[in-house]
N, C-alpha and C positions, 0 to 999 in steps of 0.2 A: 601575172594574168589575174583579172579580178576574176571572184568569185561568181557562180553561177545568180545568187541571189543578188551580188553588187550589184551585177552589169544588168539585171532584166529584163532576159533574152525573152521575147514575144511569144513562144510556142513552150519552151523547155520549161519553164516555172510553173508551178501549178500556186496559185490565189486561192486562198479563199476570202471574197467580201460580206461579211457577215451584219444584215440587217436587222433592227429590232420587229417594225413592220412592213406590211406587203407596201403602203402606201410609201415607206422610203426607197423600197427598190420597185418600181415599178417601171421607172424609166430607164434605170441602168440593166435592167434585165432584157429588154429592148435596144440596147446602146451595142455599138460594133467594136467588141473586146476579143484581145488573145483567145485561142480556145483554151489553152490553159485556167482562162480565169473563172470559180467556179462559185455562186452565191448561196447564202441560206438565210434566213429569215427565222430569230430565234424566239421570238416573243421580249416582249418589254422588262426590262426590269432584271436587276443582278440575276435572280433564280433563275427564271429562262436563260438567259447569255449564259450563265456556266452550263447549264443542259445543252442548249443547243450549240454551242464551240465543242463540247466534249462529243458529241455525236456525230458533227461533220467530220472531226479529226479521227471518229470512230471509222468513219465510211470511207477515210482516203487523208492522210498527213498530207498538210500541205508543206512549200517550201516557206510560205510567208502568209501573215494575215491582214486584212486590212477591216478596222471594224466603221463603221461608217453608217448615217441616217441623220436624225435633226438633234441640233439642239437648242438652249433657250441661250440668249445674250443674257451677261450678266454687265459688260463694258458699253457702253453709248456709242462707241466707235465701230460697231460691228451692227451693219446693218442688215434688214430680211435680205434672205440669199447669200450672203456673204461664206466662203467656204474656209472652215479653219482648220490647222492637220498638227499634228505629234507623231513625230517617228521615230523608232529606234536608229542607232547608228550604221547600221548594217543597212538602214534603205535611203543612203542616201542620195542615190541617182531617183530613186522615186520622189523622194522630197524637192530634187529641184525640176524636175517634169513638174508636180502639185502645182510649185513655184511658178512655173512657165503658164500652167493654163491657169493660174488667176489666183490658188490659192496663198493660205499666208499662214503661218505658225500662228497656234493661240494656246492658250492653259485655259486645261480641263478641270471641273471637279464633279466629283461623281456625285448623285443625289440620289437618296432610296424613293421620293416621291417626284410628281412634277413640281417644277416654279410654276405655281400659276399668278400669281401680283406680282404687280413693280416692287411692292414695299417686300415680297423674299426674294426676288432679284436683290436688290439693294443689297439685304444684309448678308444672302451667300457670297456676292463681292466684295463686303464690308468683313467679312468675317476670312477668306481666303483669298482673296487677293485674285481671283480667277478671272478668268473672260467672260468662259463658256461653262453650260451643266448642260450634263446628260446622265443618263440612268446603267449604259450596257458597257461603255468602254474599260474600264477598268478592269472587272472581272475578267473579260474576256482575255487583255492583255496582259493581266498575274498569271493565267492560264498557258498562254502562249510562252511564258519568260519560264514557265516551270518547265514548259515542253522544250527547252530551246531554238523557239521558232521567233524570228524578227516579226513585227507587230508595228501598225502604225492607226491614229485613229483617225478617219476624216469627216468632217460634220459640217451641218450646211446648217445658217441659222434660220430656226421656223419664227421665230418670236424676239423681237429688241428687248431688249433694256425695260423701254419705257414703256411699255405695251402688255396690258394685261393678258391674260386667256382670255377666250371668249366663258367658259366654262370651268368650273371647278372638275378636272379631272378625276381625279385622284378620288372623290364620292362616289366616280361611274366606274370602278375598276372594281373585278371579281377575284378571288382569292388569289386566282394564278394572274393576276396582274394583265387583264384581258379587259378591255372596255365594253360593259354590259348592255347592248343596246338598249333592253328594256327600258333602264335608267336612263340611258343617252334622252330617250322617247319622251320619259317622265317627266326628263329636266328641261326640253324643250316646249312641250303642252304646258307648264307651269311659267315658263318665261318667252312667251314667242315673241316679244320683243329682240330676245335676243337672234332670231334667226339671220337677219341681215348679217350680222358681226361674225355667225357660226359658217354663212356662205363664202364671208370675204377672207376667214380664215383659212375655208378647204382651198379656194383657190391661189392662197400665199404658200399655202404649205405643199401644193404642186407645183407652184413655179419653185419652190425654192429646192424641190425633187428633181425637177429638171433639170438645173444649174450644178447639184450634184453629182448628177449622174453625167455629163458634158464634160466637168473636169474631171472626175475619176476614169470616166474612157480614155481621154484625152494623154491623161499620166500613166495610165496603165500600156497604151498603145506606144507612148511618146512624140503623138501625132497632134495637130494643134495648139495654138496661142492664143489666150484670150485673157478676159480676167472676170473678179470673182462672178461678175452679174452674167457671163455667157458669152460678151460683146466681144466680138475678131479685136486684134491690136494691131 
């Protein structure tokens, strides 16, 4: 008989989805999942992810973790919206649900700031050989291996390869790794040129919320087929 966590039964498992920001779960909070499955929103950046993984596991262990929100392409082949996954061995009826609605394995590397240019896209591909970067996954999954809880990362891409930021993030962040609006403000009155670029960006970075949040329902529930852009098959 498999295991409780093998087989993931819809109601009996408890989830925890753990996001960096509100704007990555915003749709999947909204999305029709198990009541078992329970989210948190940790703040950006390794130091938050180990505070905020250690404090939902405070308020209630789950059976499994799944860490998930955007990351930057580092491969050409991985386009906006595109969803990419890592999981332990232990989920792997979750991995081929992922698989069913659209997603596809990718390698992660952890990065303490954002990629914001092509040219450190490049060299963090040049230099580890990765797809994807993001900022929360790792900690949170050393975390979960030391707890003995299976862990898996899913990520939806905000930004290609080739495609700068619109903005120098990483200037607007406040010690605890929080984007200053003040600065956001500052950096947009000095460049309103760039407003067009900073628009077409919010709304890349919620379709590609949306598309994450469709296949993590999707695999969490076991209900639908599609692929990575959202499209029925």
């Amino acid at each position: 008989m498999s295991s409780p966590i093998h087989s993931l039964p819809p109601v009996a498992a408890r989830v925890l989805v753990c996001f960096a920001v509100r704007e990555e779960a915003v749709f999947f909070r909204g999305a029709a999942v198990p009541p078992g499955v329970v989210t948190c929103v940790t703040g950006m950046g390794a130091r938050n992810a180990a505070t905020g993984v250690r404090r939902a596991f405070a308020a209630e262990r789950p059976d499994w973790v799944v860490t998930a929100g955007f990351a930057g392409g580092l491969d050409p082949s991985w386009p906006t919206g595109a969803v990419a996954f890592d999981a332990d061995p232990e989920l792997v009826e979750f991995a081929a649900r992922l698989r069913t609605a659209g997603a596809r394995t990718g390698r992660f590397v952890h990065a303490e700031r954002v990629a914001v240019t092509v040219a450190e896209k490049l060299e963090l591909r040049r230099a580890t050989g990765a797809e994807l970067v993001e900022m929360e996954s790792a900690v949170i999954r050393a975390f979960c291996r030391e707890q003995g809880v299976p862990s898996a990362t899913v990520r939806v891409v905000s930004d290609p390869a080739g495609e700068d930021l619109p903005l120098d993030f990483n200037a607007l962040m406040t010690p605890d790794a929080r984007i200053s609006l003040p600065r956001l403000a500052l950096a947009v009155a000095r460049s309103p040129g760039r407003i067009p670029r900073l628009l077409q960006f919010q709304r890349q970075t919620a379709a590609a919320a949306q598309n994450l949040a469709r296949t993590l329902a999707a695999a969490l529930t076991g209900g639908g087929v599609g692929d990575s852009h959202g499209r029925r098959a």
